[in-house]
N, C-alpha and C positions, 0 to 999 in steps of 0.2 A: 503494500500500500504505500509506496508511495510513498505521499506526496507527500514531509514535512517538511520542518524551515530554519534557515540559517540566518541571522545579523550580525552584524557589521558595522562596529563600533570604533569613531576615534578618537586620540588625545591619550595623553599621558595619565594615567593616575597616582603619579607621585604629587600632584597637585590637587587641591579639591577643586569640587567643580563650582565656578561660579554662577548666581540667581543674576538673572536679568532684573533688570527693574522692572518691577507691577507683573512678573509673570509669573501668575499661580499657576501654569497649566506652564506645558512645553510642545515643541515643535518637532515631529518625529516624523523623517519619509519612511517610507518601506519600501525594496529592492525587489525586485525579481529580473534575475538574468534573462537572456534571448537563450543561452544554454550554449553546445558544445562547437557551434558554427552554424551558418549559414543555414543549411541542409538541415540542421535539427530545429531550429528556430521557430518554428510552426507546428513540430511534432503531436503537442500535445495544446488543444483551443482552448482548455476549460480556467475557471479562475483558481487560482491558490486558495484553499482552505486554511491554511498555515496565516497565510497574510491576511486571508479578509477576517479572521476571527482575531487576530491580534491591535488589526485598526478596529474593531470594530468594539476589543477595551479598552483600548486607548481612548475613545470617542464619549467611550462612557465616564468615565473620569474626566473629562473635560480637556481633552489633551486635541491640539491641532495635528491632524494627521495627511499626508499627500502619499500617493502611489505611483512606483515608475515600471508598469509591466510592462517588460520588455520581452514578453512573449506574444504581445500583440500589439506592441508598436514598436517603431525603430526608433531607440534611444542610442546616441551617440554618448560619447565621454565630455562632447562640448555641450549637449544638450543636459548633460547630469550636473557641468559646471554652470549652466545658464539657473536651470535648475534651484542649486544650492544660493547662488546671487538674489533668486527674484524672493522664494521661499523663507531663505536662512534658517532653516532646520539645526534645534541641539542635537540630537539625534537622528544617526542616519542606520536602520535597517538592512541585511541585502539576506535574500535568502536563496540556497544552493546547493545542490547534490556536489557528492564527491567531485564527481569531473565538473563541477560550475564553482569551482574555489578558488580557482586564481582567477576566473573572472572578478567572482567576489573583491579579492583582492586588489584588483585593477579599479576596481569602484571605488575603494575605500583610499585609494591612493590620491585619485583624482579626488577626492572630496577634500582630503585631507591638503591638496597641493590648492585648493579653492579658501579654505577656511581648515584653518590647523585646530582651534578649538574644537569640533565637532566632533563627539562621540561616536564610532562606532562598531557595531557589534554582527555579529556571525551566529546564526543558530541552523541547525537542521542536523541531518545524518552524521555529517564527519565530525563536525564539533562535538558533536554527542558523543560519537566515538574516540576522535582524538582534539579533545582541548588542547589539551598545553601545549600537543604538535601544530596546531596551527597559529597559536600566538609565536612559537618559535621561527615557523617559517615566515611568518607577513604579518612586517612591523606596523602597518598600517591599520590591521586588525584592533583593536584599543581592547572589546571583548568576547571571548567566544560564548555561546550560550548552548547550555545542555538540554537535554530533555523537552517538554512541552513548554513555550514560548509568552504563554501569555498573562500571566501570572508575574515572571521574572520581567517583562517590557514594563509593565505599569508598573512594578516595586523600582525599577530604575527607573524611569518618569519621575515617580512622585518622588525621588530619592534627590534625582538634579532639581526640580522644581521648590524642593525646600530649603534648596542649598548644601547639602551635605551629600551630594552624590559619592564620592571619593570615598568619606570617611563612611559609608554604609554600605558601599559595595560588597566587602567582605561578610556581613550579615545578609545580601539578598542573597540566597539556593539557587542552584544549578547555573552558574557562572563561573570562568577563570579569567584572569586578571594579571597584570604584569605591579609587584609592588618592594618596591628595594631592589633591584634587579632580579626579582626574584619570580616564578610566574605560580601564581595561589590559585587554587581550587577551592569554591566554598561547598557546603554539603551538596547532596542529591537534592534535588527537589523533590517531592512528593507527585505523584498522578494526582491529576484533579479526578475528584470522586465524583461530583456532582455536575455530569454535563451540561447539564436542564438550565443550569446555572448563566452558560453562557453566553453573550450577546447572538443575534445571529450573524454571520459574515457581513462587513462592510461591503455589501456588492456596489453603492453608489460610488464609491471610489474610482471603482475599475472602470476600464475600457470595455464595452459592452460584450459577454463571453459568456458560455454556455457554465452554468453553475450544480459542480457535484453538490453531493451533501452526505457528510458522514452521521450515520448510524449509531455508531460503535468506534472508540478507538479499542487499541492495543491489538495482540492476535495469541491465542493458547497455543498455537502448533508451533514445531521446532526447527523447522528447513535451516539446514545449515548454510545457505548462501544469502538470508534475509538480515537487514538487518535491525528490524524492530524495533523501530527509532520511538512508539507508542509503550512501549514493552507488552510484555508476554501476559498479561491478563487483563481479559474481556470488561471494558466500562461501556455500561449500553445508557444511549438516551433516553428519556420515556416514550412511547409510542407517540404518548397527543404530544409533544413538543417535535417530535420530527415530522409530523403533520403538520402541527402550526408552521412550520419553516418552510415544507412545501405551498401550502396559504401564500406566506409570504411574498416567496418566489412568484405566484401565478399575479400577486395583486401590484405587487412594485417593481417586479423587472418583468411581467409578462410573461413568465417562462414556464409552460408547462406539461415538462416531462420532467423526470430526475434521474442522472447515475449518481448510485451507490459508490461512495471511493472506499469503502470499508476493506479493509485486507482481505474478512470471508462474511459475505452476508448471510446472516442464516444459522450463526452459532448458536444460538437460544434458541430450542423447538416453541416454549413458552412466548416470547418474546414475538419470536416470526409469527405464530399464529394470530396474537392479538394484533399485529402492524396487519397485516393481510384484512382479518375482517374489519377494519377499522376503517382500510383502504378501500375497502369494496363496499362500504354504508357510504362513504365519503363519494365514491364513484355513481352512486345510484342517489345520491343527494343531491351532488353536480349537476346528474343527466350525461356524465359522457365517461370515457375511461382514462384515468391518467397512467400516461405508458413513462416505464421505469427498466431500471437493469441494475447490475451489480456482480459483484465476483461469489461464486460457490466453489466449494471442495467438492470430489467426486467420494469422497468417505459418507457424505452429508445427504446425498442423491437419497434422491425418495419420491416415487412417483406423484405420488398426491398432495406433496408438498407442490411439485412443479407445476400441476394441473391448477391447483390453489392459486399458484404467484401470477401463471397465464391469466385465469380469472378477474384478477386484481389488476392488473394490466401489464404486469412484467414482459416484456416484448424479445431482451437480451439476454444472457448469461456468459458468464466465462468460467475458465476454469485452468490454473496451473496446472498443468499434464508434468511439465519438464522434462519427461523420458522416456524414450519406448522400450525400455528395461527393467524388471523388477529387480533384479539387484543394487542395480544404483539408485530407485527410489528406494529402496530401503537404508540403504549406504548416508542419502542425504537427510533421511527420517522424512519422509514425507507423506506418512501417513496412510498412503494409498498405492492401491496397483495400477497396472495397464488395463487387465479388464473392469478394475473399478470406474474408470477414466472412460472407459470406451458405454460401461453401462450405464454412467452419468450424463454422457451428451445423448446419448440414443433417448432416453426418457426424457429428457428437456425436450429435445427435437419432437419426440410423440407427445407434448404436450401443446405443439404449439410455438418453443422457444427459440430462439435462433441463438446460436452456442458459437462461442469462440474459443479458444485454445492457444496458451502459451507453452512453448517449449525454451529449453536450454542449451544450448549446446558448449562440451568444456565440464564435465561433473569429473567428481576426484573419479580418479580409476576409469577418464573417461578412453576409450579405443577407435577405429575406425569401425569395428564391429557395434562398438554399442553406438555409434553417430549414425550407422545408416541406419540401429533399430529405430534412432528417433524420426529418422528422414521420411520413414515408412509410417510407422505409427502416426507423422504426420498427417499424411495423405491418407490414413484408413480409418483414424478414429472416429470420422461422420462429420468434425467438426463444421460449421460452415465456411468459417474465416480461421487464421493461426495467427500467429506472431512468432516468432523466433528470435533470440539473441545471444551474446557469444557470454561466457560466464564472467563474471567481474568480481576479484576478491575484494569487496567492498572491505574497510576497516571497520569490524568489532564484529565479524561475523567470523564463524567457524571456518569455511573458507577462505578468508583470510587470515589466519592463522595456522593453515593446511598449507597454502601457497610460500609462507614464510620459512616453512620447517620442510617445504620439499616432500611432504608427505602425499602419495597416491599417486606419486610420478607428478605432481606441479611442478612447476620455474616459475616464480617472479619474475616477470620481465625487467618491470618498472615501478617506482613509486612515484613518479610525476602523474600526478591527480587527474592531468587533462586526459590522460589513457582508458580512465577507470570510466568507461562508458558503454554497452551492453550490445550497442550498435553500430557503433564509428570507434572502439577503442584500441587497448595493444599490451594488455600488462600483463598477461596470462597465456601459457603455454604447456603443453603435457608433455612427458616421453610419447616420444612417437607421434606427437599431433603439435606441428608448429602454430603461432596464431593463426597465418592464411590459414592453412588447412583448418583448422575450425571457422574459419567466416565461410570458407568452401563449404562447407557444411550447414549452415546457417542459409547461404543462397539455396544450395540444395534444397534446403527443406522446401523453400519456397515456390520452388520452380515443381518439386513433384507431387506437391501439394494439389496444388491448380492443375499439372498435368495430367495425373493417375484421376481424379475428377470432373477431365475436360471439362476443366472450366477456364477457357482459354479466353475468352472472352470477357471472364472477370479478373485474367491475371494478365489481361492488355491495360482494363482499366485501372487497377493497381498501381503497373509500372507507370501508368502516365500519373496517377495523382501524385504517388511518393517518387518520381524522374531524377530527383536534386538527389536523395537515399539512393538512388539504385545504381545512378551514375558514381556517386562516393564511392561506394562499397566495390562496384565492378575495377575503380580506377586502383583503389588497394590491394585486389584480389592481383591485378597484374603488373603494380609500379611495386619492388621490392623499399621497404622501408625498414628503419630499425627499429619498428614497432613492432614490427613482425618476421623478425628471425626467426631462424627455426632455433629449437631447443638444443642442447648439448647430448 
């Protein structure tokens, strides 16, 4: 799941921070990068749940807040400094996956080369996973932020707004800090318990984009290549508050469908049932059907469950496959088999559902034997649509951690961030299977997908929408680079 959030904070804190004059509240942008280049830039349309839920406590607190998404608009470095001049933000935001960290970076530099006082701060996946490695690496960073974002942005708000930001740093949870030359870590933050609690996203901020909505954070299951930046137990909304958010949605921004960004919707039999008929009194109240989707596990498959969510209006589903091997889903704990996967989307499909399917390609112990079972598996499990991508040892996952110790035949390639990407990367390699050879495999899946389905006609239209993807990847598979050596 995704989708969480990184800030991007500048200025020394060997200095406390100083209160503007008459300013009870404070000025705080939020970042979201374009991502890993050009080609990725538009990957994904929907808005940041990370960001609109943290502008949108900020707002509640009475904090002035601006947004620069730069995944659906083109923000340049002079337009972030125009920006920072017209605005003057104490606080500057930016949020980022591993491979969007030196962008981050880049951001925080230029704000910092605009206005040196300006706080800012880095949160999401890798800061979660590696604080103090990334105050080490980019000095421009001021502070990393761990775990869930939104709790820790207002305790630093209200912290600079009443003048003693500095000296209470070390008392706000889940942040590290540069202090003596020294770089502090203060506690863990607690999971927020009470979701209900929270504003709904800031969507007036954004640039106008198709808006998920989470359910549920955290995920109970254990895939060793995730890296569960929610952590590992299930906090569910209440039914009528993730109603009221769809309400919302239809009345203020007009939007009426919803994707589920939940890592597995559906973990609560209790929970789902009461969302369903709740959804379906709300559907026959309306007078029409609101169509919805989300991610399932194929462990979870249950026909009458499927027939239900169709009923309700659920139009979509997906579902992690990652293998067309039972030993290596067991290898990554993933809870599930090949025929479980194959008689999860079969039942959604005979419900009505239209199923998609992610694979992996690159699992420890993974071989040219077990790549083409996934190549296959692609093309036979019924799916309607795949995805595919190459493995990435994210930091703080079991997999990376396998990659660093060479264990199951890995090679680290790299620890340059901009690598660690699922689609366009280069930091991972096995015995016997160089990076190309795994994005070979990756195309593959693609190409036999649509071919063993004749569906040529949908894997014309494909290559034309993703053309910028297909043409990267084909130009990698045949320009050697030293991202993709072969292994030792």
């Amino acid at each position: 799941m995704l989708r969480v959030m990184v800030w991007c904070m500048m200025g020394p804190f060997e200095e406390p921070f100083v209160r503007r004059p008459g300013s009870d509240s404070m000025k705080v942008t939020l970042m979201r990068l374009a991502g890993g280049g050009p080609q990725q830039s538009q990957r994904y349309g929907g808005g940041h749940l990370g960001l609109g839920y943290i502008a949108a406590c900020l707002l509640q607190r009475g904090h002035q807040v601006r947004v620069l998404d730069g995944k659906k608009q083109t923000i340049t470095e002079a337009d972030v400094r125009q920006h920072i001049r017209e605005f003057q933000p104490q606080i500057f935001g930016v949020t980022a996956m591993t491979h969007e960290i030196h962008g981050a970076a880049r951001a925080c530099e230029g704000v910092k080369a605009e206005a040196g006082d300006i706080v800012t701060i880095v949160g999401g996946p890798h800061t979660t996973a590696l604080p103090e490695r990334t105050l080490e690496e980019f000095p421009a960073v001021d502070l990393a932020a761990v775990g869930e974002g939104e709790s820790t942005m207002c305790e630093l708000a209200a912290a600079m707004a009443a003048g003693n930001g500095a000296a209470a740093t070390g008392e706000i949870r889940g942040l590290a800090f540069r202090h003596g030359g020294k770089i502090v870590r203060t506690a863990d933050r607690p999971w927020l318990e009470d979701l209900d609690s929270l504003p709904f996203p800031a969507w007036h901020l954004f640039p106008k984009v198709f808006w998920p909505v989470f359910a549920s954070r955290g995920c109970p299951y254990g895939c060793l290549f995730c890296q569960r930046v929610m952590g590992r137990r299930l906090r569910l909304r209440s039914v009528d508050n993730v109603l009221a958010e769809l309400d919302a949605l239809e009345e203020k921004v007009g939007q009426r469908d919803a994707w589920f960004q939940d890592d597995t919707f559906g973990v609560n039999p209790k929970w789902t049932d009461e969302f369903l008929d709740k959804l379906i009194a709300r559907n026959q109240r309306k007078g029409y059907v609101y169509p919805w989707g989300g991610n399932s596990r194929a462990n979870l498959a249950e026909a009458s469950v499927y027939r239900k969510m169709r009923s309700s209006g659920c139009y979509t589903v997906s579902f992690g496959v990652e293998s067309g091997n039972d030993e290596i889903l067991k290898r990554i704990q993933k809870g599930a088999t090949c025929a479980m996967a194959r008689n999860a989307i079969a039942a959604a499909k005979k419900a009505g559902i239209h199923t998609s399917a992610f694979f992996i390609i690159g699992h420890p112990g993974e071989t040219w034997k077990t790549a083409l079972q996934t190549v296959h598996m692609a093309a036979k499990c019924g799916a309607d649509s795949i995805a595919a991508g190459v493995m990435v040892p994210y930091p703080g996952t079991v997999i990376w951690d396998m990659a660093r110790k060479g264990d199951y035949g890995y090679r680290l390639l790299s620890e340059d961030w901009r690598l660690y990407d699922k689609y366009f990367g280069g930091a991972l390699a096995i015995r016997g299977l160089s990076h190309r050879q795994l994005e070979f495999f990756q195309v593959l899946t693609y190409v036999w997908h649509h071919a063993y389905n004749l569906r040529l006609r949908e894997f014309a239209n494909f290559a034309l929408r993703f053309r910028r993807e297909a043409v990267a990847m084909l130009k990698r598979l045949f320009h050697r680079t030293p991202a993709v050596e072969h292994p030792e």
